[in-house]
C-alpha positions, -999 to 999 in steps of 0.1 A, spaced: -15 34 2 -3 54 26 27 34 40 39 33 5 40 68 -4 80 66 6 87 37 -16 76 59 -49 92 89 -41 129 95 -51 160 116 -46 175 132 -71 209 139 -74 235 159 -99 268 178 -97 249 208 -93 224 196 -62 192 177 -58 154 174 -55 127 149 -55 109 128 -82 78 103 -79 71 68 -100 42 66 -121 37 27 -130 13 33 -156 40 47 -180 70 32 -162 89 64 -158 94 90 -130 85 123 -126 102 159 -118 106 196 -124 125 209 -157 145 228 -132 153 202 -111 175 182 -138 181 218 -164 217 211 -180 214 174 -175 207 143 -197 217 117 -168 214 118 -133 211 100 -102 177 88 -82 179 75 -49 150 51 -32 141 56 3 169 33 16 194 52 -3 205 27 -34 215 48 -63 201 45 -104 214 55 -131 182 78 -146 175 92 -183 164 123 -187 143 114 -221 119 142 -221 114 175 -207 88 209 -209 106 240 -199 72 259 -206 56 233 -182 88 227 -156 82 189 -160 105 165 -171 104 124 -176 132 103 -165 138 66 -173 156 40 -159 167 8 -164 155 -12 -136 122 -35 -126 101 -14 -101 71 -38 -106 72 -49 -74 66 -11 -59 26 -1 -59 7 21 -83 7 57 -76 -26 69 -94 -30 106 -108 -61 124 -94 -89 135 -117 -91 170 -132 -102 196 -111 -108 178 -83 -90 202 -52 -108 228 -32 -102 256 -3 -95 239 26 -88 206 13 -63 184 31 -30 179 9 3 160 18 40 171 4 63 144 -1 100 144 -9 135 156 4 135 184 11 176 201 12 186 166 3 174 152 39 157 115 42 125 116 29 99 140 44 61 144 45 44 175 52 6 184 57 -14 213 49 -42 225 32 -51 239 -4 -51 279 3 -57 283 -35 -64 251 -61 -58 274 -93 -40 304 -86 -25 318 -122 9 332 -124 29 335 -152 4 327 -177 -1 295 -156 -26 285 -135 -4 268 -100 -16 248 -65 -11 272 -42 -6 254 -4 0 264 31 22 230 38 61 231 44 78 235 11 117 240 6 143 235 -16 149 197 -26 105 191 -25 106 201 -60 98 174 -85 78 155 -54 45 150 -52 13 165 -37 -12 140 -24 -47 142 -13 -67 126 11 -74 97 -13 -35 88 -19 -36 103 -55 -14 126 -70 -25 162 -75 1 182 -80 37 185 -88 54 204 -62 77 235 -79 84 260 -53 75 286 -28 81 320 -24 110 334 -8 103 354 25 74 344 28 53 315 50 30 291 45 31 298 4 40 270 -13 35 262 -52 28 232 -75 20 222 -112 -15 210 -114 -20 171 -126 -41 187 -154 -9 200 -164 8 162 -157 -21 147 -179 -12 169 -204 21 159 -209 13 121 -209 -4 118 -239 27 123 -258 43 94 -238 33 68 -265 57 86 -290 85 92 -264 122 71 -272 132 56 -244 167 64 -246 168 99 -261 173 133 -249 138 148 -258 124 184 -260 83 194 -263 79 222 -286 57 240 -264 38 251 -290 31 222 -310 40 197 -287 66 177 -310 89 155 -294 126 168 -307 154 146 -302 176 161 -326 195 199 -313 178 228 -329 169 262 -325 137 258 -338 109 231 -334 114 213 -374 73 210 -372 57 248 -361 92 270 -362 89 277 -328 117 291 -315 135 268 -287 145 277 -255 187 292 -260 206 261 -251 179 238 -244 201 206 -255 232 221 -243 247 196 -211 263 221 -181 300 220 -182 316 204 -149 344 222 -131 379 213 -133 377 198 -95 347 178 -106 363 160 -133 391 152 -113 378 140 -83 354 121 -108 386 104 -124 396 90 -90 355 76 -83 357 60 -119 392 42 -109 370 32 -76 348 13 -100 319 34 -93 294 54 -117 304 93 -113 269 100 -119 252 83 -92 276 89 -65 271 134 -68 256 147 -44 260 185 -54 283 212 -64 315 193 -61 301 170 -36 302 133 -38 283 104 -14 285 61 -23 295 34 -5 329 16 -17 314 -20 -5 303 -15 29 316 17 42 301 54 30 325 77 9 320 113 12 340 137 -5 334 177 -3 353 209 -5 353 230 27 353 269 35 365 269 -5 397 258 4 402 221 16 394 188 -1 378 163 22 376 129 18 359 111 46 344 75 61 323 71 86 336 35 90 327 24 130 312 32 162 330 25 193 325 -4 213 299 7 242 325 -9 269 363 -20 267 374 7 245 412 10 255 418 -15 224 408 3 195 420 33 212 456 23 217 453 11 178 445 42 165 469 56 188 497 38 179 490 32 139 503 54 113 477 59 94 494 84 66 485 102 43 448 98 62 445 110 97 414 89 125 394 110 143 358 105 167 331 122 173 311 109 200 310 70 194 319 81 156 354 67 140 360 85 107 390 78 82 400 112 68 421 127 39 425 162 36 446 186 12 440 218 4 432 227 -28 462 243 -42 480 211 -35 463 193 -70 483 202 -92 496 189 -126 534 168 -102 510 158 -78 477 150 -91 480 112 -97 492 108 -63 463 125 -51 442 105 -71 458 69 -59 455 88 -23 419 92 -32 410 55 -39 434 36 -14 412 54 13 375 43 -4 395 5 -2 410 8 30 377 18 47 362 -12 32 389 -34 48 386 -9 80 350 -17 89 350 -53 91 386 -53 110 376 -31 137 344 -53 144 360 -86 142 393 -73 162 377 -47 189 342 -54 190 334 -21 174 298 -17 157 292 -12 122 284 26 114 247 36 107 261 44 69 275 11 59 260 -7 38 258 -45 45 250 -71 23 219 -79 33 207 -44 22 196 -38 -16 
């Protein structure tokens, strides 16, 4: 099992950043943290060779930090991932992290279980000396035996070799309600009675329990955000699966990788890593980019690296400008496209380590 512990474990990515989820087959549905997709009811998941799906939030557990995403796809060709036992950890057992940690390629730590039920918070937590960071949350912990654990949640600042996650008892938990869960609703647990609410309230309609302020509230995107998001629509792409962050965007436009970003607070980037350089006989695509005007967007290398580049600084979009900005915006997504394949068939350049060919998924 342990070759495929990369193909079940996810990215997950939203306008505000990203973490890590894991596919449980039994149900059909993924697994996170509460935190990891708060103020969301649709985000992105990412496999391990990057293709992008659309994923439902449909229920989540503040009280618990776990949430259940669905998507729309046939992942019955990936293997089962099967949930440990109860109370089956020790001291000193060996334990793997899994996941992506600061939104890197996926990562796999080791380490061993310092504490298997240390209580904080009311809440009785994994506690592990393995590598945790920011983006492992929502990723699995896995034992010696290739079953899940754990959930991983966090660590503590400051602080090495103390890393935290949600107990599968927890997990287990959780599941049983899966048989009532809709599919393709927006769902809270009542953490007291453990009703599935679909519709907003302040207060569970079965116990009274007040809800969490906001619970079924969606976060607000920035001004910047929905207009950069206007221009990736007109692309023909899915907003949703091509953020990567706080006004930050990453998809490929047919073969060649858009990234858009905002720099020092300032300047909007838009950039394509479309080639590498031909190894020899270089004075060709040299003397092209040389002698091409490539306005509004600007070529640069780094090392063997071509880019395609479109920069303005912020101040720039405004209301007489901002469709120009916009066309600007998807003429360069098109024109790296075209770019790619001309500077391989016409200088013998290589495709770029991001493109996407069309013999990937």
């Amino acid at each position: 099992m342990e070759q495929n512990i990369y193909k079940l474990v996810f990215k997950v990515t939203h306008a505000e950043g990203s973490g890590s989820c894991f596919y449980l087959k039994s149900c059909n549905l993924f697994v996170t943290n509460y935190h990891v997709v708060e103020g969301f009811h649709a985000v992105a998941i990412h496999d391990s060779e990057r293709n992008p799906y659309l994923a439902k939030v449909v229920l989540v557990n503040p009280a618990l930090d776990i949430a259940l995403l669905a998507v729309e796809h046939d992942f019955s060709m990936l293997p089962d991932f099967p949930l440990a036992g109860n109370d089956t950890l020790a001291i000193g057992g060996k334990i793997r992290v899994a996941g992506y940690p600061y939104g890197m390629p996926f990562t796999v730590t080791e380490g061993t279980v310092s504490a298997p039920k240390q209580l904080m918070d009311g809440q009785y937590y994994i506690q592990t000396d393995a590598a945790v960071n920011p983006g492992n949350s929502g990723g699995p912990i896995i034992n010696e035996k290739d079953e899940i654990v754990g959930i991983t949640v966090s660590k503590i600042n400051d602080a090495d070799n103390m890393g935290f996650g949600i107990r599968v008892e927890t997990l287990h938990k959780l599941l049983e309600s899966v048989n009532a869960l809709e599919r393709d609703k927006f769902q809270v647990q009542c953490e007291s009675c453990e009703e599935l609410i679909s519709e907003p309230d302040d207060y569970c309609p079965s116990c009274g329990e007040e809800l969490p302020e906001g619970i079924f509230e969606e976060r607000h995107l920035s001004p910047l955000t929905e207009f950069c998001e206007s221009a990736i629509e007109r692309m023909g792409i899915n907003p949703v699966l091509a953020r990567d962050g706080y006004e930050a965007w990453c998809f490929h436009k047919g073969s060649s990788e858009i990234r858009i970003f905002v720099y020092n607070r300032a300047y909007l980037f838009m950039v394509s890593p479309v080639n590498l350089l031909p190894k020899k006989e270089v004075e060709g695509v040299l003397d092209y980019m040389l002698s091409t005007d490539f306005a509004p967007y600007k070529m640069a290398i780094d090392g063997r690296q071509i880019y395609l580049m479109y920069r303005l600084h912020l101040s720039d979009i405004t209301e007489q400008y901002e469709e120009q900005i916009r066309e600007n915006m998807v003429n360069l997504a098109l024109k790296a496209d075209e770019m790619d394949n001309m500077l391989v068939e016409r200088f013998g350049c290589e495709f770029s380590a991001y493109s996407k060919q069309e013999n990937e998924a």
